[in-house]
BALOBA-1460 file (C-alpha; in Angstrom, 3 decimals):
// residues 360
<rec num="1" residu="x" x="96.628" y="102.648" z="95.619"/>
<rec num="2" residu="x" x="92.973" y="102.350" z="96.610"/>
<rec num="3" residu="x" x="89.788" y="103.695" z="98.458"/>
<rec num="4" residu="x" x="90.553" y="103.879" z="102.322"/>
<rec num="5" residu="x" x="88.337" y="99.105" z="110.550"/>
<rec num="6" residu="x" x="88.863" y="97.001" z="113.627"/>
<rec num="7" residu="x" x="88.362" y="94.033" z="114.902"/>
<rec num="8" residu="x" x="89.788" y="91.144" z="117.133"/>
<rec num="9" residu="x" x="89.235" y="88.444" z="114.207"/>
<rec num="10" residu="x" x="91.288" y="85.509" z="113.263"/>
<rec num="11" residu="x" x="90.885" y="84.067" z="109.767"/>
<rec num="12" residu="x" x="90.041" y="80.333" z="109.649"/>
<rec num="13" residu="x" x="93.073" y="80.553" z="106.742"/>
<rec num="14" residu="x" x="94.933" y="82.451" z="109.004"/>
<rec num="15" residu="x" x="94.583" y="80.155" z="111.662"/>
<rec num="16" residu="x" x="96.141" y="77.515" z="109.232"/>
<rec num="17" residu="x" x="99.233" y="79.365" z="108.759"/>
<rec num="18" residu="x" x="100.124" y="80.940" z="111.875"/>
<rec num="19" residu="x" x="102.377" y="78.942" z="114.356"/>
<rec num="20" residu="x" x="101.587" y="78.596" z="117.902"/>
<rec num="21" residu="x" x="103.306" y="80.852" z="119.977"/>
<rec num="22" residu="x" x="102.554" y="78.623" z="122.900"/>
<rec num="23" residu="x" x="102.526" y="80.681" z="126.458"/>
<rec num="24" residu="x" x="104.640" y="83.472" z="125.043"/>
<rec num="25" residu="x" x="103.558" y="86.847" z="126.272"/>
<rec num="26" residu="x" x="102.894" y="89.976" z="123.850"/>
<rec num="27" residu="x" x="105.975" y="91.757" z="125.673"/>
<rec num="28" residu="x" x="108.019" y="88.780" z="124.710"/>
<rec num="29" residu="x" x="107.341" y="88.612" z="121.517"/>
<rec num="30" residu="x" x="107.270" y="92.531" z="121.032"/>
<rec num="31" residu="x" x="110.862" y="92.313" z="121.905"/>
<rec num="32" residu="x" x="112.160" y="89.631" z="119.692"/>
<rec num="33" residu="x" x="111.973" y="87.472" z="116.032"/>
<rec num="34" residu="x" x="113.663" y="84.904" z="113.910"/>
<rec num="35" residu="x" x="115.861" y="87.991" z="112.952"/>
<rec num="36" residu="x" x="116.498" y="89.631" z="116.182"/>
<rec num="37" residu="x" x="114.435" y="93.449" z="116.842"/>
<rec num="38" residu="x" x="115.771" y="96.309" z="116.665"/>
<rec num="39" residu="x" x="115.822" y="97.595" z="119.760"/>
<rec num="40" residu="x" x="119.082" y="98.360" z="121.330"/>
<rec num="41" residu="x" x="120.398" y="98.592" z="117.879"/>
<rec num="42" residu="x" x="123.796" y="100.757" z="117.655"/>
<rec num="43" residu="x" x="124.069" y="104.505" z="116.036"/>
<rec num="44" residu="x" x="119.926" y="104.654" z="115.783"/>
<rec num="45" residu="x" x="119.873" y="108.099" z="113.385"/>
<rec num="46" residu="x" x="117.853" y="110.701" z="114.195"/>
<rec num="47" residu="x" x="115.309" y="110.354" z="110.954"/>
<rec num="48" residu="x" x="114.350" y="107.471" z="109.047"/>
<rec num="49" residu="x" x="112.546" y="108.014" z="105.596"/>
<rec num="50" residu="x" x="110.224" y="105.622" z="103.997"/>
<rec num="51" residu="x" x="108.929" y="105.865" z="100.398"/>
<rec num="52" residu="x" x="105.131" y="106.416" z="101.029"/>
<rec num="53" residu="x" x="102.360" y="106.628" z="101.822"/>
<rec num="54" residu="x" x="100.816" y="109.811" z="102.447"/>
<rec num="55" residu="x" x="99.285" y="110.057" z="105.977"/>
<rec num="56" residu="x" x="95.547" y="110.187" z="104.795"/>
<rec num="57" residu="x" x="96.099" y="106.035" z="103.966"/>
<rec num="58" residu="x" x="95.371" y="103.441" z="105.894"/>
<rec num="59" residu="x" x="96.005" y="105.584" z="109.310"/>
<rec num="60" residu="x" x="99.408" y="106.468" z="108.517"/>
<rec num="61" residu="x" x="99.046" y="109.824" z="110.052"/>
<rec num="62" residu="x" x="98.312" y="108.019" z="113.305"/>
<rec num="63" residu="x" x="101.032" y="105.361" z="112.827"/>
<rec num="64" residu="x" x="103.911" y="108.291" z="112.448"/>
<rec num="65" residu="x" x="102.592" y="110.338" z="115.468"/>
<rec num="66" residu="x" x="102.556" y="106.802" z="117.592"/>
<rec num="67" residu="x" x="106.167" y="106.244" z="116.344"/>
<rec num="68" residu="x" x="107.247" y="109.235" z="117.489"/>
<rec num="69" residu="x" x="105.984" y="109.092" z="120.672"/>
<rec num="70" residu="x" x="107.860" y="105.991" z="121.497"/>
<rec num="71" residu="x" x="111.077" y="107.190" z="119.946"/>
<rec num="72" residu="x" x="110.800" y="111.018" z="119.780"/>
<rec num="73" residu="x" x="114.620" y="111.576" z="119.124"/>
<rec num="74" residu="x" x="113.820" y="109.733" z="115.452"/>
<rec num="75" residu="x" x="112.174" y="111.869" z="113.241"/>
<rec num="76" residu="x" x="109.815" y="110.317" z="110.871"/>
<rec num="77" residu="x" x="108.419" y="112.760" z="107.839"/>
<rec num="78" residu="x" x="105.469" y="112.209" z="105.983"/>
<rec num="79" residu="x" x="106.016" y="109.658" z="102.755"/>
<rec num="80" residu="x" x="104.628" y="110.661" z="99.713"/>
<rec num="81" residu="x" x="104.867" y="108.011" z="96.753"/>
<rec num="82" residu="x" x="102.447" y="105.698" z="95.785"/>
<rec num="83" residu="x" x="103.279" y="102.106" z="95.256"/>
<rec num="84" residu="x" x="104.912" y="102.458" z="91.605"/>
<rec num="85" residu="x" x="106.544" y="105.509" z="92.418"/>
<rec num="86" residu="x" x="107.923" y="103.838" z="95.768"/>
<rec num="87" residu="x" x="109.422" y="101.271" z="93.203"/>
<rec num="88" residu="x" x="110.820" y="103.888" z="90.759"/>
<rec num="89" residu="x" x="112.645" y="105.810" z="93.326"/>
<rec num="90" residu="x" x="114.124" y="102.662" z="94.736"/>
<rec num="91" residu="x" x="115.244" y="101.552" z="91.014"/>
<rec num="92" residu="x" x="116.904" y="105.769" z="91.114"/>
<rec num="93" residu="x" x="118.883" y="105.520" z="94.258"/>
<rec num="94" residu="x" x="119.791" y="102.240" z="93.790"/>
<rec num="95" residu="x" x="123.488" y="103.269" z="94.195"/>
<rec num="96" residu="x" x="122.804" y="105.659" z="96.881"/>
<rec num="97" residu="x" x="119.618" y="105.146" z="98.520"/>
<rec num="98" residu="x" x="117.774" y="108.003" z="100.115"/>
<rec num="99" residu="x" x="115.196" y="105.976" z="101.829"/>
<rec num="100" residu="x" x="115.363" y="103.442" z="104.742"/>
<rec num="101" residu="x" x="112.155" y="101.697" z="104.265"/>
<rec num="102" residu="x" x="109.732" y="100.703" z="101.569"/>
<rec num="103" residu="x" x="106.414" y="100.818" z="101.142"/>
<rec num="104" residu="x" x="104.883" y="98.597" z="98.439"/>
<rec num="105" residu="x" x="102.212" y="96.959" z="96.749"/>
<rec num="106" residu="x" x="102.121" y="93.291" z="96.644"/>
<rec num="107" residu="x" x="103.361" y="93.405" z="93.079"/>
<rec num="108" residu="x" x="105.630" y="96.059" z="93.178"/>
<rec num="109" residu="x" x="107.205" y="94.972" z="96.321"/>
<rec num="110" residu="x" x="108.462" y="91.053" z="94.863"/>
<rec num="111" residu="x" x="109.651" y="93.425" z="91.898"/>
<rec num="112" residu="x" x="111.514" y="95.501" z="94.375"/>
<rec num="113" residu="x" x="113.189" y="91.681" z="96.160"/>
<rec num="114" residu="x" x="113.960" y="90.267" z="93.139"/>
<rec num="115" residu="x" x="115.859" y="93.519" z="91.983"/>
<rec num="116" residu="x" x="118.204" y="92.917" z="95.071"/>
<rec num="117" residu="x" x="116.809" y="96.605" z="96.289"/>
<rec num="118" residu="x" x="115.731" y="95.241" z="99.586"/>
<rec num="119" residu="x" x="117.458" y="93.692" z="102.249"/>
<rec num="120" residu="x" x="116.715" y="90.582" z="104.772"/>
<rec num="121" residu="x" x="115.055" y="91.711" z="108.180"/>
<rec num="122" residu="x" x="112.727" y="89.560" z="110.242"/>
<rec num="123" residu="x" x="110.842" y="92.096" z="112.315"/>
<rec num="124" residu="x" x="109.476" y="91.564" z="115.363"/>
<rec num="125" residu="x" x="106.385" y="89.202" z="115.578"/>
<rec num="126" residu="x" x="106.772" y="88.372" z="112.097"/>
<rec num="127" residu="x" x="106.586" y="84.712" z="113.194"/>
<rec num="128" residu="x" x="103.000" y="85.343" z="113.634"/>
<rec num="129" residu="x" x="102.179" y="86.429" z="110.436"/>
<rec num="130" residu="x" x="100.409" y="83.740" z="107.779"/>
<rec num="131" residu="x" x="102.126" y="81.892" z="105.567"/>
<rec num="132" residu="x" x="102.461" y="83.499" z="102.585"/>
<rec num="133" residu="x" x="102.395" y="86.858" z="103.303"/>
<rec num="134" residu="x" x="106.332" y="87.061" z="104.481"/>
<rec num="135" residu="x" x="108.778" y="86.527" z="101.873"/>
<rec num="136" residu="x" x="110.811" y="83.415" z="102.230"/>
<rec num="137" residu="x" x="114.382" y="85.482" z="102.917"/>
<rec num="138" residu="x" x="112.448" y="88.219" z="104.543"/>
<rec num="139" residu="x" x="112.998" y="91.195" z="102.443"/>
<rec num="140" residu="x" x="109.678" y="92.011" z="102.833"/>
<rec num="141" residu="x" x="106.728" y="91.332" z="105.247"/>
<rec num="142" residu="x" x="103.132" y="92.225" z="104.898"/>
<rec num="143" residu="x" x="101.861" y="95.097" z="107.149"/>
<rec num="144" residu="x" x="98.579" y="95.054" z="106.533"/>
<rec num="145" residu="x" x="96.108" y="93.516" z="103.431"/>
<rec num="146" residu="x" x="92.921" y="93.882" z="102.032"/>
<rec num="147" residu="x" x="90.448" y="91.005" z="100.758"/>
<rec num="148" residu="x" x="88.481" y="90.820" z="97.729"/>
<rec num="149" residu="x" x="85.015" y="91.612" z="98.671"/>
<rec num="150" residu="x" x="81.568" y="93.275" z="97.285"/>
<rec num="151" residu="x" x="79.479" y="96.259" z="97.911"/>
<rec num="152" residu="x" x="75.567" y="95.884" z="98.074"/>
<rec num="153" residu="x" x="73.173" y="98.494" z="97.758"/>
<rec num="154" residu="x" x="70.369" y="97.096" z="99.392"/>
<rec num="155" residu="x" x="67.713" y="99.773" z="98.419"/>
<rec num="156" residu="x" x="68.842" y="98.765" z="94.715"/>
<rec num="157" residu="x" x="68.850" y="95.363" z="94.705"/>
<rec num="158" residu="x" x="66.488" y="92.786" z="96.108"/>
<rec num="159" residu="x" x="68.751" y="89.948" z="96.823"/>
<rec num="160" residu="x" x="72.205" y="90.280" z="98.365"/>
<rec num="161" residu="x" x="74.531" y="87.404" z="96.233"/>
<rec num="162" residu="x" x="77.083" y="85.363" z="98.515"/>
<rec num="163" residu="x" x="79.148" y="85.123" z="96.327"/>
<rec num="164" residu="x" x="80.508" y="85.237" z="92.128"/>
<rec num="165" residu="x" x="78.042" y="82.104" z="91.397"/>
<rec num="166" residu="x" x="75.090" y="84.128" z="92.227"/>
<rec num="167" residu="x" x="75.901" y="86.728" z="89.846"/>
<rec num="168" residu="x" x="74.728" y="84.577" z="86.911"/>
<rec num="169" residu="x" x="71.162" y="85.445" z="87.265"/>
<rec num="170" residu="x" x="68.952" y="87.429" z="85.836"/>
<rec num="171" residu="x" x="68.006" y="89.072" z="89.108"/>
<rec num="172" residu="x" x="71.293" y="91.018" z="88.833"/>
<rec num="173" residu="x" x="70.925" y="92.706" z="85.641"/>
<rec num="174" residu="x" x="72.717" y="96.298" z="85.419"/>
<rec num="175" residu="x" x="74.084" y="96.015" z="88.676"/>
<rec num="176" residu="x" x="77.984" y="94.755" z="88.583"/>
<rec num="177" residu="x" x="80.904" y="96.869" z="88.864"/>
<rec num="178" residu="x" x="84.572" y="96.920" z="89.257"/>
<rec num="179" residu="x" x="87.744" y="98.137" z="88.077"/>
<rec num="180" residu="x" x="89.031" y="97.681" z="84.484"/>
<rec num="181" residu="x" x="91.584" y="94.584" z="84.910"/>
<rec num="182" residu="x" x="93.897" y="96.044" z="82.148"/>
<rec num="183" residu="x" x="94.663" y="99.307" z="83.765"/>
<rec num="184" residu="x" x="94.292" y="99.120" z="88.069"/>
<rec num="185" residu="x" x="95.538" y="96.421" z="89.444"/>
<rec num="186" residu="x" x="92.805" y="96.623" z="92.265"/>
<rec num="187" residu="x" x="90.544" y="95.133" z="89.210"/>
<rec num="188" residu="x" x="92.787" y="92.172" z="87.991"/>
<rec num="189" residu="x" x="92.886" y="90.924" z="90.817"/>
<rec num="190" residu="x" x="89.317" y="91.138" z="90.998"/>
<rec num="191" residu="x" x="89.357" y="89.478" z="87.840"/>
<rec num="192" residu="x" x="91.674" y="87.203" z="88.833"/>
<rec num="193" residu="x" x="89.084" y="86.316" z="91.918"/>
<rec num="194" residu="x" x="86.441" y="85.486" z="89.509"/>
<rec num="195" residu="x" x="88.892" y="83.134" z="87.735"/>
<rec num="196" residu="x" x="89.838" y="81.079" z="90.698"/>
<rec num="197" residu="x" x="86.460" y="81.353" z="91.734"/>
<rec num="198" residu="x" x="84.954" y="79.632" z="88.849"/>
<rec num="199" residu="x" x="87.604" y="76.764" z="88.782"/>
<rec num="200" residu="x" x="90.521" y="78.362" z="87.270"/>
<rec num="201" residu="x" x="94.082" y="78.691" z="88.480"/>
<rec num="202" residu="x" x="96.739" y="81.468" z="87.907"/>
<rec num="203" residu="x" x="98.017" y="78.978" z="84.921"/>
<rec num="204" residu="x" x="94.449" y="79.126" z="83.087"/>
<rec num="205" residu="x" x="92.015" y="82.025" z="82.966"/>
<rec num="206" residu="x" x="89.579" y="80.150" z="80.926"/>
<rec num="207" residu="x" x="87.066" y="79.931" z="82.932"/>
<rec num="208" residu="x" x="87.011" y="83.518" z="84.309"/>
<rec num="209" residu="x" x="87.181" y="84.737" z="80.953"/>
<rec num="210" residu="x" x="84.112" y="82.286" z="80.157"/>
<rec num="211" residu="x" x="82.426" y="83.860" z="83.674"/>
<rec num="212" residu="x" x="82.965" y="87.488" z="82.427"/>
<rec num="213" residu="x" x="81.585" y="87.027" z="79.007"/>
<rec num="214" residu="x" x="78.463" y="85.031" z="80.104"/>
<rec num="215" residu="x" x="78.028" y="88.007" z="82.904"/>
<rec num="216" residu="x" x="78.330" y="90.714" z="80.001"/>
<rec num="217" residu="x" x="75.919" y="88.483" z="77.777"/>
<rec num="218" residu="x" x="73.060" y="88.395" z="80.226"/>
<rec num="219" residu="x" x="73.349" y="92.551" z="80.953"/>
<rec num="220" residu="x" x="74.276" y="92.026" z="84.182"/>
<rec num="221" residu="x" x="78.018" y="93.965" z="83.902"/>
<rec num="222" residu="x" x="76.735" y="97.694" z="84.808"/>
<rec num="223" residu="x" x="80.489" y="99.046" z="84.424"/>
<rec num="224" residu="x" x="84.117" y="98.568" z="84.432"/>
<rec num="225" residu="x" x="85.607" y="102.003" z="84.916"/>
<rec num="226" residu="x" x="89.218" y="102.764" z="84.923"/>
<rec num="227" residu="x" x="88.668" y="104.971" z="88.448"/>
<rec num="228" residu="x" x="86.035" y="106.643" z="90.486"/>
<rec num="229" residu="x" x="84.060" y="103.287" z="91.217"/>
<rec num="230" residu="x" x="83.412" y="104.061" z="94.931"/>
<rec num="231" residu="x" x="82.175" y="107.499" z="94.285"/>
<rec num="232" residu="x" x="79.980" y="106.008" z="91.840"/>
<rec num="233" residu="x" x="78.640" y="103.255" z="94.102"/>
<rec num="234" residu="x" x="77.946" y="106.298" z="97.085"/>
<rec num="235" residu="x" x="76.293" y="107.934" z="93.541"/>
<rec num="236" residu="x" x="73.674" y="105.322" z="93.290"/>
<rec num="237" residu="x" x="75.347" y="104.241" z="90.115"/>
<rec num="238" residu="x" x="76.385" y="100.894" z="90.295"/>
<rec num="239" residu="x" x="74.106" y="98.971" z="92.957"/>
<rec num="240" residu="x" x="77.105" y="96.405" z="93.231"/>
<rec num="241" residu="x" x="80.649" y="96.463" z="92.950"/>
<rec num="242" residu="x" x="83.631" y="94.379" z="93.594"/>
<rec num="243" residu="x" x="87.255" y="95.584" z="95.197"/>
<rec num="244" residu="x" x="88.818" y="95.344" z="98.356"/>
<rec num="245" residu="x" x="87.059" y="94.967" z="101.701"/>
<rec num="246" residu="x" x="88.028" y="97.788" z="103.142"/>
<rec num="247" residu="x" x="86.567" y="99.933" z="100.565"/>
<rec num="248" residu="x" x="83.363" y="98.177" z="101.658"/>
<rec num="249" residu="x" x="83.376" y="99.514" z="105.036"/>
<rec num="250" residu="x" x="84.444" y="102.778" z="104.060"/>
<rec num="251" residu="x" x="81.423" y="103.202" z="102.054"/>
<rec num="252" residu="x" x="79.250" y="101.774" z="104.974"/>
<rec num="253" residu="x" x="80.876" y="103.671" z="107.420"/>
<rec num="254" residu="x" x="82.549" y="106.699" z="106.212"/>
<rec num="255" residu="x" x="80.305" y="107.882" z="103.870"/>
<rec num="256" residu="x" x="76.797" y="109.924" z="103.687"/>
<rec num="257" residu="x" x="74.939" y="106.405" z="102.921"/>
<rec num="258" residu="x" x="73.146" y="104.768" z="105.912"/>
<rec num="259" residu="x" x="74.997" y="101.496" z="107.167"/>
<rec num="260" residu="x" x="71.986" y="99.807" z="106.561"/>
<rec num="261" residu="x" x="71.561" y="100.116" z="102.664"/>
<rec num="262" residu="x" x="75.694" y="98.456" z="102.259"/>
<rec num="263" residu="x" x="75.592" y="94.524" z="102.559"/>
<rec num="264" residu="x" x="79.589" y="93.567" z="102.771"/>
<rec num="265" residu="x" x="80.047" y="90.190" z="101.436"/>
<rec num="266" residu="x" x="83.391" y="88.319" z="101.264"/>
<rec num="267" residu="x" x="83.045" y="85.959" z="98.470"/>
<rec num="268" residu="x" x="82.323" y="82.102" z="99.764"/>
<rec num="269" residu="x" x="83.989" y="80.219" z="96.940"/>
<rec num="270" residu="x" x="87.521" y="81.890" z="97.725"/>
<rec num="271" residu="x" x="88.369" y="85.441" z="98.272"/>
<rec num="272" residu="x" x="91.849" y="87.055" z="97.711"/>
<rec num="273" residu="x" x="94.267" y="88.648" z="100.006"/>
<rec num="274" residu="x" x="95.915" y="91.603" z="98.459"/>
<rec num="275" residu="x" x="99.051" y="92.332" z="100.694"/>
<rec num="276" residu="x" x="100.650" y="95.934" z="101.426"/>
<rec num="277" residu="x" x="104.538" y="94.927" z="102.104"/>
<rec num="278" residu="x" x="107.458" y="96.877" z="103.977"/>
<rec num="279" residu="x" x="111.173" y="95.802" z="103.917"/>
<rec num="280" residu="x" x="114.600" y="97.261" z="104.203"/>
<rec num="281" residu="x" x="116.295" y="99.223" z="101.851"/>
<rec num="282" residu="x" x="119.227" y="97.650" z="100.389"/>
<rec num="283" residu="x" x="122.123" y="99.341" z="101.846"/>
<rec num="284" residu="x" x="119.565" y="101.929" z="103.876"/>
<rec num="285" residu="x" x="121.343" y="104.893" z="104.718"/>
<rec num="286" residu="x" x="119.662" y="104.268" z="108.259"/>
<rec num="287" residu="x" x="119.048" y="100.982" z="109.011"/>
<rec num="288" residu="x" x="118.668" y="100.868" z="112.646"/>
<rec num="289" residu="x" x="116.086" y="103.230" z="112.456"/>
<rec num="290" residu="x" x="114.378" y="101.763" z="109.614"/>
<rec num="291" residu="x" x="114.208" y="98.406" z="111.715"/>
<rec num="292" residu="x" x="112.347" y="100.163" z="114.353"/>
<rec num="293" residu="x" x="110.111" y="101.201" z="112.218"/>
<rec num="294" residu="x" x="109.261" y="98.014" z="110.446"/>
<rec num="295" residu="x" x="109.046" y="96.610" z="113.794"/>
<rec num="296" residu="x" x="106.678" y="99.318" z="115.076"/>
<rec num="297" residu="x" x="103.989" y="98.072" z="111.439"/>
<rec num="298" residu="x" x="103.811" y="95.015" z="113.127"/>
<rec num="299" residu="x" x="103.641" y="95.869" z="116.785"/>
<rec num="300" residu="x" x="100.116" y="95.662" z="118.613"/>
<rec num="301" residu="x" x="99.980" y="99.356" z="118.675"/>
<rec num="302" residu="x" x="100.785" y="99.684" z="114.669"/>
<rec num="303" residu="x" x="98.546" y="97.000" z="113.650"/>
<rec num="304" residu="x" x="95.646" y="97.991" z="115.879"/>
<rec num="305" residu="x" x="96.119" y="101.404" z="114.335"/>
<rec num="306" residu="x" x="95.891" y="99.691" z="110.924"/>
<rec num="307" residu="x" x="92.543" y="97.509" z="111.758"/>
<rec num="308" residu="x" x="90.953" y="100.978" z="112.737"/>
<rec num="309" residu="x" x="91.317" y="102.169" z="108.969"/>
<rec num="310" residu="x" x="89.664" y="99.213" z="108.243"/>
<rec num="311" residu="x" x="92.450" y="97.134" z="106.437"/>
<rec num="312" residu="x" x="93.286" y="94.223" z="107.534"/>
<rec num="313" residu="x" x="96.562" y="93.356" z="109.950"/>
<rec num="314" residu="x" x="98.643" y="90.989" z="109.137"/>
<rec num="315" residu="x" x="98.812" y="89.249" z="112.373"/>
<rec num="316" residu="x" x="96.416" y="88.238" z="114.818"/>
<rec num="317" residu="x" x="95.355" y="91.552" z="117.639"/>
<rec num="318" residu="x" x="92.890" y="91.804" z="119.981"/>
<rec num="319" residu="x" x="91.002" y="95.280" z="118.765"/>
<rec num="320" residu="x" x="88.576" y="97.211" z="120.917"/>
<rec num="321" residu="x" x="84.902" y="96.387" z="121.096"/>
<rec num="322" residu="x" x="83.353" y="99.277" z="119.160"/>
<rec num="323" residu="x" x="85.112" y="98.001" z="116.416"/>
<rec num="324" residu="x" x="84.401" y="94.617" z="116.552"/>
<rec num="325" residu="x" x="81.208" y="95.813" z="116.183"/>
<rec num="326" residu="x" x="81.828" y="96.970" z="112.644"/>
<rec num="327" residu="x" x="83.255" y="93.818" z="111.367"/>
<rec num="328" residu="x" x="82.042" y="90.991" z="109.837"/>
<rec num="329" residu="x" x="82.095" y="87.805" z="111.703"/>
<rec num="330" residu="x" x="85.224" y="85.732" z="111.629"/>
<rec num="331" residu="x" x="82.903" y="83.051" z="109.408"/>
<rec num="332" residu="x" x="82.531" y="85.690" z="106.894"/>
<rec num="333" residu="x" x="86.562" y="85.671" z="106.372"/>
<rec num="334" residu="x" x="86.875" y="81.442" z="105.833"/>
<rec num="335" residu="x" x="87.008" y="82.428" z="102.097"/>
<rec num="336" residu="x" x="89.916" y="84.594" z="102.422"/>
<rec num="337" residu="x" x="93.692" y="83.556" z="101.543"/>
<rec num="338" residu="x" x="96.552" y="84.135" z="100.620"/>
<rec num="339" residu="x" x="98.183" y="83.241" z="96.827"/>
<rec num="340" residu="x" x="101.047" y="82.708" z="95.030"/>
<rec num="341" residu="x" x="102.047" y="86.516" z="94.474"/>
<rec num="342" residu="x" x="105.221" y="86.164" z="92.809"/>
<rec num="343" residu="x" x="102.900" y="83.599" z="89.796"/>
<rec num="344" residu="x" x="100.494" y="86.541" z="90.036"/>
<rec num="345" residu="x" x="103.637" y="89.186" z="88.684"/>
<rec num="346" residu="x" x="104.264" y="86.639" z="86.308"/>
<rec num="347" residu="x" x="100.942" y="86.133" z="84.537"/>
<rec num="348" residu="x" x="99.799" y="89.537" z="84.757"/>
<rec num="349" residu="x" x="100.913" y="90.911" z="81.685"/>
<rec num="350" residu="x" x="99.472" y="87.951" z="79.861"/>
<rec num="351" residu="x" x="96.118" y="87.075" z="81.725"/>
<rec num="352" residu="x" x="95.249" y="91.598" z="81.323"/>
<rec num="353" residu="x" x="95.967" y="90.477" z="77.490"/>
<rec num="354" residu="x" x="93.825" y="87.804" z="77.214"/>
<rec num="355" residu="x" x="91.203" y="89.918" z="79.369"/>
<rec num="356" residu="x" x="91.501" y="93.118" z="76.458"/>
<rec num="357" residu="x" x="91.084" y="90.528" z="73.387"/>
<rec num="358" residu="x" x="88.928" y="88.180" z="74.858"/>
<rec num="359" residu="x" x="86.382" y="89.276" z="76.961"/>
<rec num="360" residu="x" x="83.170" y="91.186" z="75.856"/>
């Protein structure tokens, strides 16, 4: 799924999308939504499975423990799928689902809604997540997302870029990195950043495809790898590389590199959102204790818990200060937005063809 913060930030895109909630109080809103919470629910199981993923992600250890504290007569075991095997074992049970809850990759998860495997369930405090990042029958709602950003080494190069313009210079020559588009998904949509970025849309990759070939032309494309990027930026390998932002921290702050020698930069000409969804199982063998949980994703508590594993919540928190400290400023994040992710399924195949043939 990806390389592994906090932060009481609200994204100027964000703050587009999200509808006032007026005087409302959090324990209001905590206990209701456009669908109704779960709580007080009838015949809440005792266990409520969800597809993945393992506790080591995005402080999903933390999040199960904190569930379990608040309900501890509902067992919740560890998940262990990835995103495409979440999606496979859905597509399996399909008759007689095993799991209550799913959790899925942007992609993988408007695969799972449009193959009627998910149900509708407006959580709690989904009204306050953006635009765009709640499916329109609310099968599935984004828990947390990360944002297309790049990694500097400062010790190896002179001059941090703000953004995929700056890149065409000779300054920058041996230095870019990032995923190969036609195999992680993590790198088409990095591809698909550049596109958009240079004045393309998700109907024409032209000029990305230009962008990348005039990049690989001048030397400056140090290497696309199919895996292992991150290690190889901590390696000293690749002095700049492009994925998600919370890679970015993790390599500035979870790593044996000095803070000072990663730049994080969010992109200024536009900067993806890459959502992580949950929904309902269709026909969940538990579904009162699968609401709880999807309620408890987007709850202060889970989404704080989130922000300190340095992905990004889906709805607006107020974080502690230490980790507002680590952040970025909310000017950074203007960039950032959301897309149209069910367009994005349906060029994929096509624009990772076009990327194999066409580009250098």
């Amino acid at each position: 799924m990806g390389d592994e913060l906090t932060r009481p930030w609200n994204f100027v895109s964000r703050r587009k999308f999200i509808t006032s909630m007026g005087g409302a109080s959090a324990a209001a809103l905590a206990g209701c939504s456009s669908g109704g919470s779960s709580e007080g629910g009838d015949d809440v199981a005792d266990e409520v499975i969800i597809t993945g993923p393992l506790d080591g992600w995005a402080n999903y250890g933390q999040l199960r423990e904190r569930f379990m504290e608040k309900y501890p007569d509902i067992e919740w075991p560890e998940g262990t799928k990835n995103s495409g095997q979440s999606l496979n074992a859905l597509r399996n049970e399909a008759n007689n689902p095993n799991h209550d809850v799913a959790h899925l990759g942007t992609t993988d998860g408007l695969k799972a809604a449009n193959e009627e495997l998910l149900q509708s369930y407006a959580p709690a405090n989904v009204e306050e997540v953006s635009d765009g990042l709640v499916d329109d029958q609310n099968r599935w709602t984004t828990a947390y997302f990360g944002t297309i950003a790049m990694a500097v080494n400062t010790e190896l190069v002179d001059s941090v870029p703000s953004g995929f313009e700056d890149l065409l210079d000779e300054a920058y020559n041996d230095t870019i990195s990032f995923y190969n588009p036609s195999s992680a998904f993590n790198g088409f949509v990095a591809f698909t950043n550049m596109n958009l970025a240079m004045g393309g849309s998700l109907d024409d990759y032209d000029p990305g495809i230009e962008y990348l070939n005039e990049l690989h032309e001048m030397g400056n494309i140090a290497g696309v790898p199919n895996q292992g990027l991150q290690t190889s930026f901590l390696q000293g390998q690749f002095p700049i590389y492009i994925a998600y932002d919370f890679n970015m921290y993790q390599a500035k702050y979870q790593s044996d590199m000095d803070p000072d020698q990663v730049e994080i930069v969010i992109p200024e000409e536009v900067s993806i959102q890459v959502p992580y969804v949950i929904g309902l199982v269709n026909d969940a063998p538990r579904p009162e204790a699968g609401k709880r949980l999807i309620d408890h994703h987007l709850s202060d508590a889970g989404q704080t818990i989130f922000a300190e594993a340095f992905v990004n919540p889906s709805r607006p928190i107020e974080y502690p200060d230490e980790i507002v400290e680590q952040r970025l400023p909310d000017s950074a994040y203007e960039s950032s937005e959301a897309i149209d992710y069910q367009r994005l399924v349906e060029v994929q195949e096509s624009a990772r063809e076009r990327y194999v043939s066409e580009v250098a």
